[in-house]
Backbone bond lengths (Angstrom), bond angles and torsions (degrees), N, CA, C in turn:
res aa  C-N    CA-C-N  psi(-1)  N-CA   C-N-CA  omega(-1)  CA-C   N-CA-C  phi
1 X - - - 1.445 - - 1.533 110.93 -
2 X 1.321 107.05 -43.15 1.617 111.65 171.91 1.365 123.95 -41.90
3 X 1.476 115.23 -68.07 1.323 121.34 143.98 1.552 143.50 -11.54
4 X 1.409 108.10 -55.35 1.271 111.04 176.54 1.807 110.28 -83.18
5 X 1.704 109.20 -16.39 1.575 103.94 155.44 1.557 134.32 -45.39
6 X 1.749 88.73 -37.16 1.102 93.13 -146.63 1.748 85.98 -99.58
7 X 1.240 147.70 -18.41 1.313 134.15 141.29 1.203 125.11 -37.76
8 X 1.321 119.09 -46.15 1.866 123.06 168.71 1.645 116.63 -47.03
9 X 1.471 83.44 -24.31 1.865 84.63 -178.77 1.844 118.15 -84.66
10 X 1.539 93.58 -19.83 1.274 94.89 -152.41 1.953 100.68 -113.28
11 X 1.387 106.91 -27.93 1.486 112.24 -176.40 1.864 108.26 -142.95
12 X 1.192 97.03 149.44 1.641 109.15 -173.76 1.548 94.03 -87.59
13 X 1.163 117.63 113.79 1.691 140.25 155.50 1.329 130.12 -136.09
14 X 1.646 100.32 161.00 1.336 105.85 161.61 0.979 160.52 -6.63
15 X 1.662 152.27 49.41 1.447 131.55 -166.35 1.658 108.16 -72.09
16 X 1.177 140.66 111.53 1.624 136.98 170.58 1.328 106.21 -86.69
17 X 1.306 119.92 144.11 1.446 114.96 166.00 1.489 107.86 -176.59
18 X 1.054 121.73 88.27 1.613 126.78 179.69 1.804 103.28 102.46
19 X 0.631 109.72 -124.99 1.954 118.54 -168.36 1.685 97.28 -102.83
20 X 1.598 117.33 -27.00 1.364 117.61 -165.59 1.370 119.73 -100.55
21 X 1.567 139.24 134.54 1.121 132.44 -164.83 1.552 91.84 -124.96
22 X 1.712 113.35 147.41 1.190 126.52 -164.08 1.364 97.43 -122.44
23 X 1.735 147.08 100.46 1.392 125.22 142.55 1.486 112.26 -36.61
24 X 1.459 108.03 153.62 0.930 131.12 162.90 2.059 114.50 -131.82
25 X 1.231 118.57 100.40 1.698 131.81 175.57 1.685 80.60 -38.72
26 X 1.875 82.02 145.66 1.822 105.23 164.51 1.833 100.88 -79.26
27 X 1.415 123.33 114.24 0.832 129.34 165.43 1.834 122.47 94.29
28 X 1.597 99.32 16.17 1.537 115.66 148.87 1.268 111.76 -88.53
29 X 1.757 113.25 157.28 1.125 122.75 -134.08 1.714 79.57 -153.38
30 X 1.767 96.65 113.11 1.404 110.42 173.11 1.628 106.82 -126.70
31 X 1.316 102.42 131.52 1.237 129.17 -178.96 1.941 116.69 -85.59
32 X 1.265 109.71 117.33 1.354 95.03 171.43 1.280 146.22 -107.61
33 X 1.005 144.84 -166.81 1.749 124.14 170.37 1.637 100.80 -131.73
34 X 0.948 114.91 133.26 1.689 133.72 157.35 1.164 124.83 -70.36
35 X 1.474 137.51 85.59 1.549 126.63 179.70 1.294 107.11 -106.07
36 X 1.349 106.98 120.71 1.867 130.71 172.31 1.445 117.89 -73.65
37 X 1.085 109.67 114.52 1.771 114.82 -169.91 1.569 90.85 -111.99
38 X 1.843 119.85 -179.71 0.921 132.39 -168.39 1.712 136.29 -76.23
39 X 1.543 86.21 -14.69 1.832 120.12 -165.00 1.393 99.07 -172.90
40 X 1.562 104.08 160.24 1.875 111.24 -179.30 1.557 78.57 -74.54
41 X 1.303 137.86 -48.28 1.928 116.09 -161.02 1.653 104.81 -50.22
42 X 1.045 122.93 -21.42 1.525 116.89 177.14 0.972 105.48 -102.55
43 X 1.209 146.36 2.63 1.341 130.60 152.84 1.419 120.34 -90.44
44 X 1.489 112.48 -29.26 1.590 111.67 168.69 1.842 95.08 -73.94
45 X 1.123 120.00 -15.18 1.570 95.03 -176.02 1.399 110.04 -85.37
46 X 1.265 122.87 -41.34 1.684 130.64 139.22 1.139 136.31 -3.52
47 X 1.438 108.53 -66.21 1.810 107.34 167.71 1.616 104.17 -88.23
48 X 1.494 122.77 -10.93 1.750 91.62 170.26 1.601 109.71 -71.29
49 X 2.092 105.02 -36.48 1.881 94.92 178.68 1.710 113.40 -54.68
50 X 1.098 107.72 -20.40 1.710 103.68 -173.43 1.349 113.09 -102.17
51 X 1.283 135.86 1.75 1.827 126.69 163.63 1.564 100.79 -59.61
52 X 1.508 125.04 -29.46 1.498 110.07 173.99 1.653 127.39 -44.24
53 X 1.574 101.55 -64.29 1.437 142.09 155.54 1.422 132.68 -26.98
54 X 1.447 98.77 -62.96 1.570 93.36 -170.87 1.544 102.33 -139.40
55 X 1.257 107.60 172.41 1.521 122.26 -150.92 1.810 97.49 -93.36
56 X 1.399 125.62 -28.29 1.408 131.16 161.60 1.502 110.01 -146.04
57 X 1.623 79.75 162.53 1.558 99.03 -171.50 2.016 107.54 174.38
58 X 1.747 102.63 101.30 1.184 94.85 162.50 1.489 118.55 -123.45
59 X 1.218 117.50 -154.31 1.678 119.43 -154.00 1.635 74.19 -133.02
60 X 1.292 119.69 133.60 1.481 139.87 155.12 1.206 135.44 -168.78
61 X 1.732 103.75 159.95 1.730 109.97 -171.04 1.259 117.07 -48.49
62 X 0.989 124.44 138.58 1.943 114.05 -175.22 1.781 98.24 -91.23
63 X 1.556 115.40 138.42 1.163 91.71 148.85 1.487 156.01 -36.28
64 X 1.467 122.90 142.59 1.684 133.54 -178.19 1.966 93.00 -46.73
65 X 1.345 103.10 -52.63 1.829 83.53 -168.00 1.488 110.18 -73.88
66 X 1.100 129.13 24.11 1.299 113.39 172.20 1.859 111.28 -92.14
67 X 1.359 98.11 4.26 1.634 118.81 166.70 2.144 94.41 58.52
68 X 0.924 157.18 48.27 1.432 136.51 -134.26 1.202 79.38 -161.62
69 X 1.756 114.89 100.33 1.331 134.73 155.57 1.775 124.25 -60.34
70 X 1.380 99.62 133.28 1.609 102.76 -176.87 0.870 123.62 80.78
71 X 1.444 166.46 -88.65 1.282 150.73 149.47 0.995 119.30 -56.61
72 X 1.250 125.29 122.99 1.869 118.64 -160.17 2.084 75.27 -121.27
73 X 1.054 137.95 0.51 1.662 110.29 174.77 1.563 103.90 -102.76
74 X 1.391 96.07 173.35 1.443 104.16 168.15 1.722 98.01 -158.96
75 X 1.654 97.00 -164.44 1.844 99.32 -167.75 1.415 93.98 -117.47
76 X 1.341 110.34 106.87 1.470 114.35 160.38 1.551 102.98 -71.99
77 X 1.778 87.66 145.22 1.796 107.42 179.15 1.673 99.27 -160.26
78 X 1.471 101.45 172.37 1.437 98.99 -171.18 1.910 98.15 -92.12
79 X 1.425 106.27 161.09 1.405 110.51 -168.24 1.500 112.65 -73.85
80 X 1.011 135.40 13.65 1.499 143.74 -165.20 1.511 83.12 -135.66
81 X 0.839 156.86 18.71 2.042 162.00 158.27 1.638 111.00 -102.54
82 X 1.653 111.56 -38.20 1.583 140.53 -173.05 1.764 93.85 -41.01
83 X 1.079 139.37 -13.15 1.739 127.05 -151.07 1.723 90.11 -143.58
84 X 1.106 136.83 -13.68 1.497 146.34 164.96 1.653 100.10 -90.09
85 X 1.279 106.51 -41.39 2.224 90.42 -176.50 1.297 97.05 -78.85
86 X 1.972 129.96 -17.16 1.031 103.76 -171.07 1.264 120.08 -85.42
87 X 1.807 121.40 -11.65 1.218 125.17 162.85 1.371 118.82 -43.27
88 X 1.417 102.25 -58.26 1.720 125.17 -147.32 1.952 82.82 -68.28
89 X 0.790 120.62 -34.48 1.611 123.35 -174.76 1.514 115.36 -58.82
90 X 1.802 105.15 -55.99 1.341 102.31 -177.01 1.571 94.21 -84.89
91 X 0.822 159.69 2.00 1.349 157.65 151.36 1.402 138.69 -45.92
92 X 1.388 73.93 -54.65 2.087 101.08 149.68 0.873 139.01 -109.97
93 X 1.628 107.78 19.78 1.824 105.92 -163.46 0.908 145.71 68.93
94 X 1.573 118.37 15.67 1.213 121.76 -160.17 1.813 109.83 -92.17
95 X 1.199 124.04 124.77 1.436 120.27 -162.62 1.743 99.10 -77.10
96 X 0.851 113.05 122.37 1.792 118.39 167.77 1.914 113.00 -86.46
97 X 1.141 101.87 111.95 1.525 95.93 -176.29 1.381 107.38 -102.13
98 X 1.201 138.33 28.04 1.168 142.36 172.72 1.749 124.52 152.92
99 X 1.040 130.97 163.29 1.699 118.98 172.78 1.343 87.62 -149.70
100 X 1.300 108.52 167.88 1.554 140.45 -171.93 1.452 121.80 -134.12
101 X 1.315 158.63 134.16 1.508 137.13 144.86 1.258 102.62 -72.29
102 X 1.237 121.52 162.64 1.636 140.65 143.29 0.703 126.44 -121.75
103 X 1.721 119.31 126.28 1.291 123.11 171.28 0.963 123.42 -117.27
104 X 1.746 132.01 166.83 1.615 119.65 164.57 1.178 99.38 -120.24
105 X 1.642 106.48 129.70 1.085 120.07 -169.11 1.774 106.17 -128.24
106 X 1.548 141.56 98.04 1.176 137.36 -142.20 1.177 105.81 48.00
107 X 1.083 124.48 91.30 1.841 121.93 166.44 1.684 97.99 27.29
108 X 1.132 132.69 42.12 1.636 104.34 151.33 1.801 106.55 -169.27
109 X 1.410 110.08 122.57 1.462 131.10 169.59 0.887 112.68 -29.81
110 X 1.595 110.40 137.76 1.774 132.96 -144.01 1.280 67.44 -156.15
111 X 1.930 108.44 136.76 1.643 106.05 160.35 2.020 97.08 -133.68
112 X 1.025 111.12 132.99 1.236 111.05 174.55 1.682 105.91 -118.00
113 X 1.497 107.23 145.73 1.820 113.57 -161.04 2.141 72.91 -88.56
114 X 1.722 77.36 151.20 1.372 100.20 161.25 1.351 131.78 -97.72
């Protein structure tokens, strides 16, 4: 994942993810949000309700400093998506145990709780 940050910084590519492909400009700057569900099964059930919806969305390990016992994943998505997963959630029930932004701020991830 680090990696592909650090391409966003440096070259305009691809995001793929379902049927929909996202440019991304050499040297735009997308911000993401972290939403903490209860178990990875609700978070993989999460991004299958949202491939309808939104243009990304994966399931990953959360960082060690987010201190957050027991489910250490959540569903990365972009922060302008953050108010569409929260529909699709109470919609289906899906319990949200926390969210995050991310930012890159000098080449390196800043997470602020929402």
């Amino acid at each position: 994942m680090a990696e592909r940050v650090a391409k966003l910084q440096r070259f305009a590519y691809y995001v793929a993810w379902g049927r929909r492909e996202i440019k991304i400009k050499e040297g735009e700057s997308v911000d993401y949000a972290l939403v903490v569900f209860n178990s990875v099964t609700v978070s993989n059930r999460a991004k299958k309700l949202c491939k309808k919806h939104i243009d990304y969305a994966a399931v990953i390990q959360l960082p060690v400093e987010f201190g957050i016992r027991g489910c250490s994943y959540g569903l990365r998505i972009k922060k302008s998506d953050y108010n569409t997963v929260l529909e699709i959630a109470r919609e289906y029930e899906l319990l949200i145990r926390d969210a995050f932004i991310e930012k890159n701020i000098d080449g390196q991830k800043v997470y602020e709780k929402i």
